[in-house]
MIVO-426201 format. One line per field, with one value per residue (C-alpha): z, y negated, x; residue number from 1. Coordinates in steps of 0.001 Angstrom, whole numbers, padded with zeros to 6 digits. Each point is the difference from the previous one (the first is absolute). Last residue first. Example, Ala and Ser with C-alpha at 12.3 -4.5 7.8 and 13.67 -1.06 7.14 Angstrom:
<drenkes>
zz: [007140, 000660]
yy: [001060, 003440]
xx: [013670, -001370]
pos: [2, 1]
</drenkes>
This chain:
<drenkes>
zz: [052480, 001297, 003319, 003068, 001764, 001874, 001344, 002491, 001763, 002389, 000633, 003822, 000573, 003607, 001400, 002685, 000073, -003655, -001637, -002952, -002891, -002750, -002936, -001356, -002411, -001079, -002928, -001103, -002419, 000050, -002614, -001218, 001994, 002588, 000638, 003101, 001376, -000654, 002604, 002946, -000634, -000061, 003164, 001452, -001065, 001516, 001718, 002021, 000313, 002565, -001152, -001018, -000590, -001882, -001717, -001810, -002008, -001768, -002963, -001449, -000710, 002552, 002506, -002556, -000013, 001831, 002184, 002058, 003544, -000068, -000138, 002812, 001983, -000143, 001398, -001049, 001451, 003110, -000789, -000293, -001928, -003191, -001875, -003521, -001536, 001723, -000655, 000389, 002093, 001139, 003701, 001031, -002637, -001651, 000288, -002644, 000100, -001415, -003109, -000855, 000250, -002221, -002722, 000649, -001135, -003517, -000659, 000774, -002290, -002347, -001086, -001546, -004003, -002167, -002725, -003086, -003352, -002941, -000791, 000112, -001666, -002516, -001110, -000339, -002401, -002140, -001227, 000790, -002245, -002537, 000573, 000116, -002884, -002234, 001440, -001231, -003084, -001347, 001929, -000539, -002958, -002244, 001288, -001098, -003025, -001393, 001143, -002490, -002782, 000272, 000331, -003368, -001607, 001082, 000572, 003545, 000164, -001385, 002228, 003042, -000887]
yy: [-047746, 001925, -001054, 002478, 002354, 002709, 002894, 002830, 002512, 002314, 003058, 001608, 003686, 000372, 001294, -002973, -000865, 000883, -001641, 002077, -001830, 000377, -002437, -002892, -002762, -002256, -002623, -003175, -002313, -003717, -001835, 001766, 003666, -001384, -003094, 001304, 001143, -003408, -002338, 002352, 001313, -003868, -000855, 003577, -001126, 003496, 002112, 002875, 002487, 002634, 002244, 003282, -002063, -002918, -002779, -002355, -002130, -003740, -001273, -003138, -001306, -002410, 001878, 001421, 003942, 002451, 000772, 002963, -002564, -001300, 002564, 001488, -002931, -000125, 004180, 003250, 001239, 000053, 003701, 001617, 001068, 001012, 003022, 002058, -002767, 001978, -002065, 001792, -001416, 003659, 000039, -003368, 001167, -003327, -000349, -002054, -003101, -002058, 002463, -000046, -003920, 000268, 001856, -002415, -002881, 001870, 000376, -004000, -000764, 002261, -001523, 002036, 000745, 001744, -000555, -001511, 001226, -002479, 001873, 003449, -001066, -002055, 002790, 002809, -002189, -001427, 003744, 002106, -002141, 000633, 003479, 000649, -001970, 002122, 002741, -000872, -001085, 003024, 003059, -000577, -002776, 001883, 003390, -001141, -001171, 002905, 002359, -002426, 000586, 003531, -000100, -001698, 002084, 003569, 002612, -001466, 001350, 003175, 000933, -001242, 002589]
xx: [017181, -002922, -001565, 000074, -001826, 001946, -001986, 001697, -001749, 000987, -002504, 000679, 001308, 001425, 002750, 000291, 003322, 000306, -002996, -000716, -001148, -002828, 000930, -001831, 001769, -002322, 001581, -001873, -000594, -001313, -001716, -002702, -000406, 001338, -002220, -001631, 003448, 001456, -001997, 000248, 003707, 000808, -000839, 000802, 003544, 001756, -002808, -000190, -002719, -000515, -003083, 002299, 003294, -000428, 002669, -001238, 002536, -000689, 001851, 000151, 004152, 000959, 001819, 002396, -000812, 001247, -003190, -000185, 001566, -003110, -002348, 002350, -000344, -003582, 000008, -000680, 003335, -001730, -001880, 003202, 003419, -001601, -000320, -000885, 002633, 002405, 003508, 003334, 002671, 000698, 000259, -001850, -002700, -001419, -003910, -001409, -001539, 002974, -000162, -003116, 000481, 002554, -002426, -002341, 002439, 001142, -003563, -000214, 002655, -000330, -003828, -001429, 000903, -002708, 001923, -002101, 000744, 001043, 003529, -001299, -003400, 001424, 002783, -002771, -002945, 002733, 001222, -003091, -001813, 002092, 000594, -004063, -000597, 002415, -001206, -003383, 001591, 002067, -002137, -004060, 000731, 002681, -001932, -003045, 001293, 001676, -003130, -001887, 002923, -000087, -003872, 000016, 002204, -001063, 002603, 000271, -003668, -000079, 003563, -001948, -002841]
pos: [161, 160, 159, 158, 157, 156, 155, 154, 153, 152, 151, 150, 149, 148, 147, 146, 145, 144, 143, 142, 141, 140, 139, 138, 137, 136, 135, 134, 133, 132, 131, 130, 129, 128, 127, 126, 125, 124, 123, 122, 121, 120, 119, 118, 117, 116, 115, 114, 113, 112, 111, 110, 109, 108, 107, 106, 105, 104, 103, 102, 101, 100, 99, 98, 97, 96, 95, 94, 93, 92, 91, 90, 89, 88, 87, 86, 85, 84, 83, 82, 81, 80, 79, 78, 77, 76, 75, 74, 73, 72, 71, 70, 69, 68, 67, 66, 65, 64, 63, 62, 61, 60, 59, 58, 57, 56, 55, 54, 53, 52, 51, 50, 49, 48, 47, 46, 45, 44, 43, 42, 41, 40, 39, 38, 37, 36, 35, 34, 33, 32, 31, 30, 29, 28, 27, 26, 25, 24, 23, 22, 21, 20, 19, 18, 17, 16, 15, 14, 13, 12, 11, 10, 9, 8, 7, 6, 5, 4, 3, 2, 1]
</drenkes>
């Protein structure tokens, strides 16, 4: 049957076509457009950045809050030293930044709450979603004098640069 037909001239020559216009331009479209279409989307994509300043600044306050081993020098994220170390001083002493950039810290530990700028926490965490951002951190801990599991929390609301 496909012998009868490619021995045909006019179905020769309409096979000829549709295989010049199914295979020669459609890929032919494809490559091109696969050719200014690829390069603009790699160099035109947005980065889903955050901000490294502040991510960089929660991970140091991880840190601070952790217990150290007195043996080892290892930190134990999974601990803390005790209940006090939830404290306005401590809030304080989490922030490394300049003291005029706009950030505020909240500290909590299972109903205790700390704040760092409560002024400011209270007027940017309504607006966070629009012109403020904000990282929660919230980890269960063990408090070691104790031996007790408690949920810390850490939020830091700041301003974008």
């Amino acid at each position: 049957m496909v012998l009868k037909i490619l021995s045909n001239k006019k179905a020769t020559w309409a096979w000829a076509d549709f295989l010049y216009f199914f295979f020669y331009v459609g890929l032919t479209f494809v490559l091109a457009l696969s050719i200014s279409h690829i390069p603009d989307s790699i160099l035109n994509s947005v980065l889903q950045k955050g901000n490294l300043e502040y991510t960089t600044n929660n991970a140091r306050m991880d840190v601070m809050l952790a217990y150290k081993d007195p043996f080892s020098g290892r930190f134990d994220y999974g601990k803390i030293e005790s209940e006090d170390i939830i404290s306005v001083d401590t809030a304080r002493n989490l922030v490394v930044f300049p003291k005029n950039k706009r950030i505020a810290i909240v500290l909590g530990l299972d109903g205790k709450t700390v704040y760092y700028k409560k002024g400011f926490y209270d007027i940017a965490k309504p607006l966070t979603p629009i012109t403020y951002e904000s990282i929660v951190n919230s980890r269960l801990v063990k408090i070691q004098n104790i031996d007790e599991w408690k949920k810390l929390t850490i939020e830091q609301v700041y301003k974008p640069i």
